[in-house]
Each structure stands twice: as C-alpha cells, then as structure tokens.
N, C-alpha and C positions, 0 to 999 in steps of 0.2 A: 333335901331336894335331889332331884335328879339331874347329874353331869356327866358329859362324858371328858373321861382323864384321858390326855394322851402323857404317857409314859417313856419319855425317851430315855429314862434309864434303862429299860426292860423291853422296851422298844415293841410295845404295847397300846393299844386302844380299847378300852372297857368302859360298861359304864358303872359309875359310882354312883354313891348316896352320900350327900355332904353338908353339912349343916350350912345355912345361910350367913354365914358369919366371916367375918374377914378373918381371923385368926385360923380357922378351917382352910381358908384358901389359903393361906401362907406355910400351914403344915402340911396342906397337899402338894403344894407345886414343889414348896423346898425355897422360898424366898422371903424377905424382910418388907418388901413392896412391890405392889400389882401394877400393869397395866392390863388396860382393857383395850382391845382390838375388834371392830365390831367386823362381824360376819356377815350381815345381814340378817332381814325377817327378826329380827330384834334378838340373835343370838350373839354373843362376846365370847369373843376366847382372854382368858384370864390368863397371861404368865407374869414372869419374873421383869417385873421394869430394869433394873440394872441385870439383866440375862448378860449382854456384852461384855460389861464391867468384869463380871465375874467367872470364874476358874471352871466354868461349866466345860464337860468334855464331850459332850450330845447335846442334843438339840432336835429339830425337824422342822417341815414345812410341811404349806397345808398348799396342796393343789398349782404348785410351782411359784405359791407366791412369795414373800421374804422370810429368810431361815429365821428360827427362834430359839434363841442359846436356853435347853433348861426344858421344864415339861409345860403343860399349859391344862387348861381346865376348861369347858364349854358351858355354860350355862345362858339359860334367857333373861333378858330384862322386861320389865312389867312397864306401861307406861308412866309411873310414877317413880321410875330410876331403879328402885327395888328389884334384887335377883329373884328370878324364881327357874323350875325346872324346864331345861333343852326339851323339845320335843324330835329333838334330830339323835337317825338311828346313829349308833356305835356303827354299825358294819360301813358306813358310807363315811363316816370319817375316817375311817382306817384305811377306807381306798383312795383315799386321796391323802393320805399322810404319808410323807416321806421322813424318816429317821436321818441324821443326821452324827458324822462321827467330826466332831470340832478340834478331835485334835489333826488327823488328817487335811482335813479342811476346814480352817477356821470361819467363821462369818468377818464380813467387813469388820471395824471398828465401828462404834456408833455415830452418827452425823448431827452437829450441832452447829447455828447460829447464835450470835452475837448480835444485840442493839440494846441501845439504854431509851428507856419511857420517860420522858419528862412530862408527858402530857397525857393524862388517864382517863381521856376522853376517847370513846368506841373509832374516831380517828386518829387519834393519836394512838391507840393501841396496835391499827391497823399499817397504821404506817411503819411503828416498831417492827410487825409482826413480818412485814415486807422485806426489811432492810435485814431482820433476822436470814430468812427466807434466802437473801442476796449473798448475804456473809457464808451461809454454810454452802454454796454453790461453788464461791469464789475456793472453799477449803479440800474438795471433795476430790 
C-alpha cells in the first residue's frame, strides 16, 4: 500500500510502498511497537510507541505539533480499523515537517499517570482515567 515515510534518519519525506502488515511497519520505522496518532480525514501517522524510552538521536514534528523521537509512517484507516493507502501528497508533508536533532535538544521525558481500577465499570474506568489524568499533572 501506499505511505508516506518520513525519515528522520536521512531527514527525508517520500513515498513508499509497504505491506499491510505490522512487522513491515516495525521494519520501517525501526521499532518493536507502534503508536498510532490520528491526523485526521482518517490518516495515522504510525511511529515508535516507546520513541522517548529510547536512544533515538532524531526525531521530528509535524506542523509545530509535539516532537516525535524516531521516524514515522502515514497511512489511512479504512472504516473497519483496517490500514489501507494515504491519499496525502509527499510534497505537503515534507513542508510541514520539521527534523529534529535529539541529541542537541532532547524532547521532554514521556508524561504518565497513576490510578488503580477497582471497579470495571465504563464509570469506574472513568473516574480511574481522571485521577490518572490528575496524577500526571501533579508530576509534570
């Protein structure tokens, strides 16, 4: 299918051909697990979920929003969850991509909350979800 890679090794934006397959997107980006970031109009940018964690010396952002340690992948989602191909040009993600050098400037740490679920009910999750929410604010 059709993605566009941005390459912050090489400090790059092209598009690729990439098989639908999570092990494809793990050998592209260069990670062991994905996050997905939605973009809108049902596009994802796919990078490296622990990018922070990790010894990444690049990175970039997309349109001044939050830096992303590591490369990333664009692709679309189909209304039944399923990836299929970006219809968004290369040229217009590269103008709004900024590279990123991590070792100069590193990104924040990653930001996480703390709550225990006793109750696994869509309120009780909610209210964990809250107090999570409260915890990582109080940490920040």
């Amino acid at each position: 299918m059709r993605a566009i890679f941005i390459n912050a090794v090489d400090r790059k934006v092209e598009e690729v051909q990439v098989e639908n397959d999570l092990q494809a997107f793990y050998e592209r980006i260069g990670c062991e697990t994905i996050e997905l970031i939605p973009l809108g109009r049902k596009n994802q940018l796919v990078v490296d979920e622990e990018g922070k964690l990790r010894d990444w010396k690049v990175g970039f952002r997309l349109a001044n929003g939050e830096g992303i340690a590591g490369n990333g992948l664009i692709v679309s989602e189909k209304s039944n969850g399923d990836f299929t191909s970006t219809r968004l040009p290369a040229g217009l993600v590269a103008e709004i991509t900024e590279f990123l050098d991590l070792e100069k400037t590193p990104l924040p740490p990653p930001a996480f909350g703390v709550a225990v679920i006793t109750d696994m009910t869509p309120k009780g999750i909610a209210k964990a979800r809250a107090e999570a929410m409260k915890d990582m604010e109080q940490h920040r």
